[in-house]
C-alpha positions as CSV (number, residue, x, y, z in Angstrom):
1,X,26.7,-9.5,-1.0
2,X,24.4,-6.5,0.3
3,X,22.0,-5.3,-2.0
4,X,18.9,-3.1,-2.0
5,X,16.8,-5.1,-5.0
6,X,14.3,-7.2,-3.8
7,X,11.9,-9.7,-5.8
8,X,8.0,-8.6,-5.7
9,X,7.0,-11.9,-3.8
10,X,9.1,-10.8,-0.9
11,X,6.9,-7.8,-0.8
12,X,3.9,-8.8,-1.2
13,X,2.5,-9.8,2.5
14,X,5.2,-7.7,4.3
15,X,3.8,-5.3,6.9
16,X,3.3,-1.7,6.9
17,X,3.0,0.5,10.2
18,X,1.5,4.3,10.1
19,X,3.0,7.1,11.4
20,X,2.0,6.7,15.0
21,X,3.8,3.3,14.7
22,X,0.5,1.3,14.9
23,X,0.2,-1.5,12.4
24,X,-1.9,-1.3,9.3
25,X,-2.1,-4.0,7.4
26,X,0.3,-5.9,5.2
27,X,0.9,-5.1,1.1
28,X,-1.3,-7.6,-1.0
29,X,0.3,-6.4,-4.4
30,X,2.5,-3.6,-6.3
31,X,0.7,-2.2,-9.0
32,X,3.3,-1.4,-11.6
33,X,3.3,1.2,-15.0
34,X,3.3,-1.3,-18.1
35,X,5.3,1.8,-19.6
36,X,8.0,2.6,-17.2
37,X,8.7,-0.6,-15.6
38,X,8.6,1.3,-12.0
39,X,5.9,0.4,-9.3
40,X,3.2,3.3,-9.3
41,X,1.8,1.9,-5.8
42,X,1.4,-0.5,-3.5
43,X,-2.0,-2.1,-2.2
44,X,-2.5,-2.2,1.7
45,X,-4.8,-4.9,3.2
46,X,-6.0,-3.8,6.0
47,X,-7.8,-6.6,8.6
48,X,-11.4,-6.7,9.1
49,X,-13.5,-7.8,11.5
50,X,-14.6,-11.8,11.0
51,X,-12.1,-12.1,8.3
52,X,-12.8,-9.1,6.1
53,X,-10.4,-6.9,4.4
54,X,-10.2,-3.6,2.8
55,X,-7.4,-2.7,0.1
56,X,-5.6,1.2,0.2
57,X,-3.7,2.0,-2.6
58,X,-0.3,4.2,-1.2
59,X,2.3,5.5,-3.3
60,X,5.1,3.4,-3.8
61,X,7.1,6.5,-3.0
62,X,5.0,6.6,0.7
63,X,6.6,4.2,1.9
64,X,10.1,3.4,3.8
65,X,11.4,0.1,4.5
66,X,12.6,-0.5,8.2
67,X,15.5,-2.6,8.5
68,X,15.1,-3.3,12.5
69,X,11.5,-3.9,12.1
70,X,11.5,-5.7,8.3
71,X,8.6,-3.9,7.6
72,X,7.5,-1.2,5.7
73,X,6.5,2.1,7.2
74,X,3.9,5.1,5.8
75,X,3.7,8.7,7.0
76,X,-0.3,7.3,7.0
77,X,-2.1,6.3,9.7
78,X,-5.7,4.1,9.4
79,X,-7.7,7.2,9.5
80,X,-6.1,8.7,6.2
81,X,-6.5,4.9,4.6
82,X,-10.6,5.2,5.0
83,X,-10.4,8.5,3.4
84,X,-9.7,7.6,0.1
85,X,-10.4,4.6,-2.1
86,X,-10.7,1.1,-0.8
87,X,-12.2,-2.3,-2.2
88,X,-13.7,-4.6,0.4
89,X,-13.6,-8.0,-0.2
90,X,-15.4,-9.6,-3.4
91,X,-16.1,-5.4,-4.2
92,X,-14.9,-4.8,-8.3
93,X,-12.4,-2.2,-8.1
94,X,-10.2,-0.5,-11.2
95,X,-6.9,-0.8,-9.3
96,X,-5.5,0.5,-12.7
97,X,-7.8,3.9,-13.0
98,X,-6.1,6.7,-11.3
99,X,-8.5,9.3,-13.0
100,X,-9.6,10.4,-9.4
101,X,-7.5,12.3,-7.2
102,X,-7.9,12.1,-3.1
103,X,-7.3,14.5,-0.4
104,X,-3.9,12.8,0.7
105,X,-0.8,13.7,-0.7
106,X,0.5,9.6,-0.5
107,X,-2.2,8.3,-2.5
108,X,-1.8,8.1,-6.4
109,X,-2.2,11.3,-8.1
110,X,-3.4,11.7,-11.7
């Protein structure tokens, strides 16, 4: 049976191309409201140079999941990602405070 639910640990790791089709990372989590039940967004990891990392929040609602490809895609590209907020590795990071707004419309909004 054909269905369109999916469990979180099948997202999590998945990877997500940008707009121009290159690849930008993978999603490390969902971040989901305690209150609603829905996911608010999802965390991109992006790889770094010698192993590093750096985490973009997107909006759930960004992104598109490609059936040929099994991957998500984002009408982002790496360039939007480093314009709003990141953690790098080991860096402390609210995930859960959204009390700043960025530039991009597919990043979370207040």
């Amino acid at each position: 049976m054909h269905h369109t639910l999916v469990p979180s640990d099948r997202v999590e790791h998945v990877n997500v191309y940008g707009r121009d089709g290159a690849k930008l990372g993978s999603i490390e989590r969902l971040m989901l409201d305690k209150l609603t039940g829905t996911v608010a967004y999802a965390v991109i990891k992006t790889g770094g140079l010698l192993g590093s990392h750096h985490h973009y929040p997107v909006k759930w609602t960004a992104l598109r999941y490609d059936t040929e490809r099994l991957a998500y895609e984002a009408e982002v590209s790496l360039d939007d990602l480093r314009a709003g907020p990141s953690e790098f590795d080991g860096d402390e990071f609210d995930w859960g405070d959204r009390s700043h707004t960025y530039k991009h419309p597919n990043y979370w909004a207040v």
